[in-house]
C-alpha positions in Angstrom: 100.7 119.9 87.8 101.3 116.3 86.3 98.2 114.1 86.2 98.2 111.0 88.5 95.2 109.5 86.9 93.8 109.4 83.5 90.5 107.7 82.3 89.5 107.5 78.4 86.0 105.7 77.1 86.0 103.8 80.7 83.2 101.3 80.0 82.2 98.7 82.9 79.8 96.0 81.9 78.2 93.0 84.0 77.1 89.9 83.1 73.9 89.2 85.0 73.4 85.8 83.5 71.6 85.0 80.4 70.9 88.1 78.1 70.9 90.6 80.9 73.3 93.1 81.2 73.8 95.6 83.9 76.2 98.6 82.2 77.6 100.3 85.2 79.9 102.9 83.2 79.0 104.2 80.1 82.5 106.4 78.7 83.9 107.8 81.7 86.3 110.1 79.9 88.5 112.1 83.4 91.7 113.6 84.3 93.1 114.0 87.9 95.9 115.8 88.8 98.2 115.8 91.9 97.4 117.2 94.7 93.6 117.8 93.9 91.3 117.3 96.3 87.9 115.7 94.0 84.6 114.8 95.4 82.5 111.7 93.3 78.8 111.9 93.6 75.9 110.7 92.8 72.8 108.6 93.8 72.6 104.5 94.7 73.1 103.0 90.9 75.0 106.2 89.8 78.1 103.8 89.0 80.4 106.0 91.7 81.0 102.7 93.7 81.9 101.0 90.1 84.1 104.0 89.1 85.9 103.8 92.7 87.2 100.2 92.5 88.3 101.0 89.2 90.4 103.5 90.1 91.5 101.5 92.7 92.3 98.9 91.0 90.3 96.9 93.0 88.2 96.4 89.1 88.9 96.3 85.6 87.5 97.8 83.2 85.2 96.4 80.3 86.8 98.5 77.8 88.4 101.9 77.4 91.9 103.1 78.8 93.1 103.7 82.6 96.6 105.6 83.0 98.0 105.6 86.5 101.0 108.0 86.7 101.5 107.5 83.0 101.5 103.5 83.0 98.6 101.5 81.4 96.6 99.6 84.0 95.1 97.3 81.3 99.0 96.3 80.4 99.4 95.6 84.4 99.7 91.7 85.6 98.2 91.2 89.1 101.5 91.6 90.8 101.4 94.7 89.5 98.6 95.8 90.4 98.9 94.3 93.8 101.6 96.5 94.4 99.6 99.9 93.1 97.2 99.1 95.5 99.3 98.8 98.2 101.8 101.5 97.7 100.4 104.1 95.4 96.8 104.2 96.8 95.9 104.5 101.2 92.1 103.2 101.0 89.8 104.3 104.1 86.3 102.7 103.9 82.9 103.6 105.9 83.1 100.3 107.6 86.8 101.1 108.7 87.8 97.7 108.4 89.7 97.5 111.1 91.3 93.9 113.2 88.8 93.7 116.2 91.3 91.6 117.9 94.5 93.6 116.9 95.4 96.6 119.0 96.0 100.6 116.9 99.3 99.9 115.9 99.1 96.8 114.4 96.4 97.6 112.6 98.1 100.6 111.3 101.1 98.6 110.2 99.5 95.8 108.6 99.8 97.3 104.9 104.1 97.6 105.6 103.2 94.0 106.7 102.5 92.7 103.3 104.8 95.9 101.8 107.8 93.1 103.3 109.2 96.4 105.5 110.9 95.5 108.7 109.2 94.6 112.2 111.6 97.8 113.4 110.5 100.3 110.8 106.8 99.4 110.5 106.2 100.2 114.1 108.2 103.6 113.8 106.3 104.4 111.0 102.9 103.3 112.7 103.2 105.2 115.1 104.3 108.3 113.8 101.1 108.3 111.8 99.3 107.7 114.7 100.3 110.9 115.9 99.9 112.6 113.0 96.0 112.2 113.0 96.0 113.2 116.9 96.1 109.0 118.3 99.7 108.8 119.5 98.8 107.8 122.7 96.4 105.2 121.4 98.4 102.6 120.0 97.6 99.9 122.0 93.7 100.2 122.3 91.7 97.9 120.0 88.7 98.9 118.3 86.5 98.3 120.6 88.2 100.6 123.3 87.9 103.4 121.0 85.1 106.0 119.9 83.9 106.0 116.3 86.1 109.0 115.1 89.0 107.4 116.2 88.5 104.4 114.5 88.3 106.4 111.1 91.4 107.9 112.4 93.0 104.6 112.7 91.8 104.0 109.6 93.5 106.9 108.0 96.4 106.0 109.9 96.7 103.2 108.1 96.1 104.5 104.8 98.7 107.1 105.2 101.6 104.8 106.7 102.2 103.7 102.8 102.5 106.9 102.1 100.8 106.9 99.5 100.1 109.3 96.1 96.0 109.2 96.5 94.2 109.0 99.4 90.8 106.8 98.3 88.4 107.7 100.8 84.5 105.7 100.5 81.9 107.3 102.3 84.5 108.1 105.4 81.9 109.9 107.2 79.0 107.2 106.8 78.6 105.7 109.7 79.4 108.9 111.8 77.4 111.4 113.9 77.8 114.9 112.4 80.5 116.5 114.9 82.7 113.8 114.1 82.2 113.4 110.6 83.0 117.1 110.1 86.6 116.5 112.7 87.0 113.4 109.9 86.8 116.1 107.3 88.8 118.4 109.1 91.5 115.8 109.0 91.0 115.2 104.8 91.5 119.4 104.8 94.8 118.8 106.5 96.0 116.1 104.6 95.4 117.7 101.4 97.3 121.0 102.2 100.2 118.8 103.2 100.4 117.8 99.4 98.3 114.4 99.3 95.8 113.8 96.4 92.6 113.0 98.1 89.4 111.4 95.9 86.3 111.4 98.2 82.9 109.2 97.3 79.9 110.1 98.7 76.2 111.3 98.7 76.4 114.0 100.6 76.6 117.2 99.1 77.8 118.7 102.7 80.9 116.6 102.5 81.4 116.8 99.0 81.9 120.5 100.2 84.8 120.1 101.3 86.6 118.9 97.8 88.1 121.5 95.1 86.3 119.9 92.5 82.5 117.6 92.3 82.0 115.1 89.8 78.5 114.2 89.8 77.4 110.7 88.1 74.0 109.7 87.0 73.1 106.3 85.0 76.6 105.4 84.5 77.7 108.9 83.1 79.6 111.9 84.0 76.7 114.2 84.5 78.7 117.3 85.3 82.4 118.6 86.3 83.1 121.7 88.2 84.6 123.4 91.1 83.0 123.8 94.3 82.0 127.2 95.0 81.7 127.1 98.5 84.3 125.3 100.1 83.8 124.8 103.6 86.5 124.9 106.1 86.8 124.5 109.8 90.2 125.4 110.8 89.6 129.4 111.7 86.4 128.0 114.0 88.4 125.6 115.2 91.8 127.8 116.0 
């Protein structure tokens, strides 16, 4: 199994004006592999949010090396990584981030949008996501005509329309009630056995259940690396 992404020595420093110095990563040393399906933990200050934008390239690092399918971020102009982060990586955000004025679709096919694909394609594409995470008949509601879960959904939608090799997903269940954040979860189960590599942040050690593998954080540091023992799964309850 090839690794998609390698981290070595990732440091993260900020400059807080002055002499201070906040040190958000201390030597993140990782490996993740296609396919795997990886839970990030930790408490508020752990340096998970820090690590996250790093590996989506939404950061850079202070010092130490970041390999993304073999090429050297560090060596990457912002075209460059512009184009990682809109082809190589579907973000879905707690917030969902979604067009309030914009209906489904078009929120769905904004990342095509910017990928220059064709009016034609991006909506066949759109909408075959749709259906793929159970909206194809909700194309043309906006935000505001639909329930929280299916705004995530939308928002996985659009993450997935790239088609993408990782699946970044921050705190995707954050600002849902239970029974939906476990059908959001449900969803991330699916996607993963259909070959995607999902990387989950959150605080929750319920939904970190749901990963192959927990990587806990504390103070900036990889405080420990190991399989989850107890996977949960909902399909057979839900068959």
């Amino acid at each position: 199994m090839s690794n998609v992404i390698e981290l070595t020595n990732i440091v993260k420093t900020y400059d807080m004006g002055g002499a201070e110095e906040v040190h958000a990563l201390c030597g993140i040393s990782l490996t993740l592999k296609k396919n795997e399906y990886v839970a990030i933990m930790g408490p508020s200050g752990s340096g998970k949010s820090t690590l996250m934008n790093i590996i989506g390239c939404l950061d850079t690092p202070t010092s130490g090396q970041y390999l993304f399918n073999g090429l050297s971020v560090s060596d990457m102009d912002d075209n460059e990584l512009a184009k990682i982060r809109n082809k190589e990586i579907g973000f879905v955000f707690q917030t969902f981030n979604l067009l309030p004025r914009s209906d489904s679709l078009h929120n769905v096919e904004l990342p095509l949008i910017y990928g220059g694909i064709s009016s034609t394609e991006r909506k066949r594409r759109a909408a075959e996501v749709l259906k793929d995470v159970g909206l194809g008949d909700r194309g043309h509601h906006k935000p505001n005509e639909l329930s929280g879960g299916q705004r995530q959904r939308v928002a996985v939608a659009r993450a997935l329309v790239t088609r993408p090799s990782i699946i970044l997903a921050d705190e995707p269940t954050g600002n849902l009630d239970t029974k939906t954040g476990e059908e959001i979860m449900m969803l991330f189960e699916e996607l993963h056995r259909q070959g995607n590599t999902i990387i989950l942040v959150t605080h929750e050690a319920d939904i970190a259940d749901h990963a192959q593998r927990a990587i806990r954080l504390r103070d900036g540091v990889v405080e420990s690396d190991e399989p989850v023992r107890k996977r949960k799964s909902y399909t057979a309850a839900t068959a």
